[in-house]
C-alpha positions as CSV (number, residue, x, y, z in Angstrom):
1,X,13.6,-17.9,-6.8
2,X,9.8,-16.3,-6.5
3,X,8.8,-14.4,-9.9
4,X,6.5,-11.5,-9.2
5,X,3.0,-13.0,-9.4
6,X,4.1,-15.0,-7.0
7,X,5.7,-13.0,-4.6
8,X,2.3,-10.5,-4.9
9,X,0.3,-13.7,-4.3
10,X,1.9,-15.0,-1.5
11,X,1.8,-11.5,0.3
12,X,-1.4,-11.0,-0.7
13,X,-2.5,-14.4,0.6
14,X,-0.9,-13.4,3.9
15,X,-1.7,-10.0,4.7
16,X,-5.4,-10.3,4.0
17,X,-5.5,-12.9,6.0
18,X,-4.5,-10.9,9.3
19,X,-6.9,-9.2,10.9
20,X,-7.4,-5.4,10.7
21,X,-5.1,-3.8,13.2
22,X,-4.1,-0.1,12.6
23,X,-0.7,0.7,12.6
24,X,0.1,-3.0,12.1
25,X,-2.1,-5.1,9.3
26,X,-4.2,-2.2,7.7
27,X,-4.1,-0.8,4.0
28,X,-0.8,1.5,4.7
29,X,0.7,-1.7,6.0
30,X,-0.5,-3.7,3.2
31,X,1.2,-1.2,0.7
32,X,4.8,-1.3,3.1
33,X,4.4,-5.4,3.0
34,X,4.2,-5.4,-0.7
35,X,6.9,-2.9,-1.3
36,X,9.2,-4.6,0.9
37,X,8.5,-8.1,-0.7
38,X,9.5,-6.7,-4.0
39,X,12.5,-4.5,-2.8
40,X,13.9,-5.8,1.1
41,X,15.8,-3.1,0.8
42,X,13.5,-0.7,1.6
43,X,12.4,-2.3,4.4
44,X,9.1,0.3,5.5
45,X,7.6,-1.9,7.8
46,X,10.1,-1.5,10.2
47,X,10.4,1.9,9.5
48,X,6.8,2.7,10.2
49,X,5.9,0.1,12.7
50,X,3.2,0.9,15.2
51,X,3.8,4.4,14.3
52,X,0.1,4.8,15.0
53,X,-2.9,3.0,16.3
54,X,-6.1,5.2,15.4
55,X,-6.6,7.1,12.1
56,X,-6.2,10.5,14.0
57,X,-2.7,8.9,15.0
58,X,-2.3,8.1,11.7
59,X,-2.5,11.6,10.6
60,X,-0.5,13.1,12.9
61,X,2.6,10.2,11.9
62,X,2.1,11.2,8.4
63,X,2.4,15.3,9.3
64,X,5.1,14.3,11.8
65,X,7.0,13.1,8.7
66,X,6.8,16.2,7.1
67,X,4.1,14.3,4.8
68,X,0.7,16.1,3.2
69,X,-0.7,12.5,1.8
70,X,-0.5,9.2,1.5
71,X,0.8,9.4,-1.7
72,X,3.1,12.1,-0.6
73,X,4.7,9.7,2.0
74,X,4.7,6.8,-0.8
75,X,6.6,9.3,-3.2
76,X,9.5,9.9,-1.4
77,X,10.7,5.6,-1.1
78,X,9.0,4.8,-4.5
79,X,8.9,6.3,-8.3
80,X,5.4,7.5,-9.0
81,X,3.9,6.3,-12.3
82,X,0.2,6.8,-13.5
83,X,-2.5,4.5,-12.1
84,X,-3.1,3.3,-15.8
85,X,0.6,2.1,-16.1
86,X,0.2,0.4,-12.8
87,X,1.2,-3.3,-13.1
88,X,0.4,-6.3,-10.3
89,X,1.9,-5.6,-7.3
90,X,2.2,-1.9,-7.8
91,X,0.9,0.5,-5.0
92,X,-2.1,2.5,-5.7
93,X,-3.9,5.6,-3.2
94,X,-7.2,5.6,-3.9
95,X,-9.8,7.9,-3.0
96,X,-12.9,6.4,-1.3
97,X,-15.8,7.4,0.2
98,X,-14.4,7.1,3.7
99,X,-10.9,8.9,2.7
100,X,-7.9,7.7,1.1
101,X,-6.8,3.9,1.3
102,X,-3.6,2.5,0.3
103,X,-4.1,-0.2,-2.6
104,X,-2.8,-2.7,-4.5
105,X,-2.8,-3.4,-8.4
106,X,-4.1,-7.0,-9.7
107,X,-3.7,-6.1,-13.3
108,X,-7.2,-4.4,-14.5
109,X,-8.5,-4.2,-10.5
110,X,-7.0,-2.9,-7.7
111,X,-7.7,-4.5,-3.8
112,X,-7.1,-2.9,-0.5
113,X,-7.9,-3.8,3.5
114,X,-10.6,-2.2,5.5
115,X,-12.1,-3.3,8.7
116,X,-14.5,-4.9,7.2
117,X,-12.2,-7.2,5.2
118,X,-11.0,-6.8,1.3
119,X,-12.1,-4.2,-1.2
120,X,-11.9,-4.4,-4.6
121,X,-12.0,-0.9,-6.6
122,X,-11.5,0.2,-10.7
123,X,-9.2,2.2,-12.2
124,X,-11.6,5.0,-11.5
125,X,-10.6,5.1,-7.7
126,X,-7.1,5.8,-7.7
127,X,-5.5,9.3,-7.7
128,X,-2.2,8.2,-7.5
129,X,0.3,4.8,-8.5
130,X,3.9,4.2,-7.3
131,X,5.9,0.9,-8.8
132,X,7.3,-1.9,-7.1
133,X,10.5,-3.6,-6.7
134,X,10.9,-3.5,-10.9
135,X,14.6,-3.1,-12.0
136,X,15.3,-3.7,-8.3
């Protein structure tokens, strides 16, 4: 059986290695790949599959939901910690210059997927942290 470094690895490996397609391989996807990695049970790929394919359709999906935020969304399958007690593998929203992106904690950095490939961000970024599969 996996441990968690290298169940976060070998999704990490995989899903940055896609390319960028919205509503299928993007940061909110990255976030539901990890999750569901760590947890099957909670299986939010499926559940939000091609839900969208622009980031205007993305905003509408998340309203749709009855959702304000990203992290909003993220609250209601996941407990909500602070970002400083995120560990690897834990979900991160972090605020950008572009908007909000869904990331991903390494331990003392934090990664997420843009069109223009990987990002790596500080602890400074994120406004919000949600754990993963732990006690699952």
């Amino acid at each position: 059986m996996a441990n968690r470094f290298q169940i976060v690895d070998a999704t990490l490996k995989a899903e940055l290695a896609k390319p960028y397609v919205e509503g299928e391989s993007d940061c909110f996807f990255l976030g539901c790949q990890m999750a569901d990695a760590l947890d099957p049970r909670l299986s939010l790929v499926k559940l939000y599959w091609r839900a969208y394919t622009t980031l205007l359709g993305a905003q509408k999906a998340l309203r749709k939901r009855g959702h304000k935020s990203l992290a909003d969304l993220y609250a209601t399958h996941l407990k909500a910690c602070t970002p400083a007690e995120a560990q690897l593998g834990d979900i991160v929203i972090l605020q950008l210059a572009d908007g909000q992106h869904v990331g991903i904690c390494l331990g003392m950095r934090f990664v997420t997927k843009t069109g223009a490939g990987r990002s790596y961000h500080s602890i400074a970024d994120c406004v919000a942290a949600f754990e993963t599969g732990r006690g699952a």
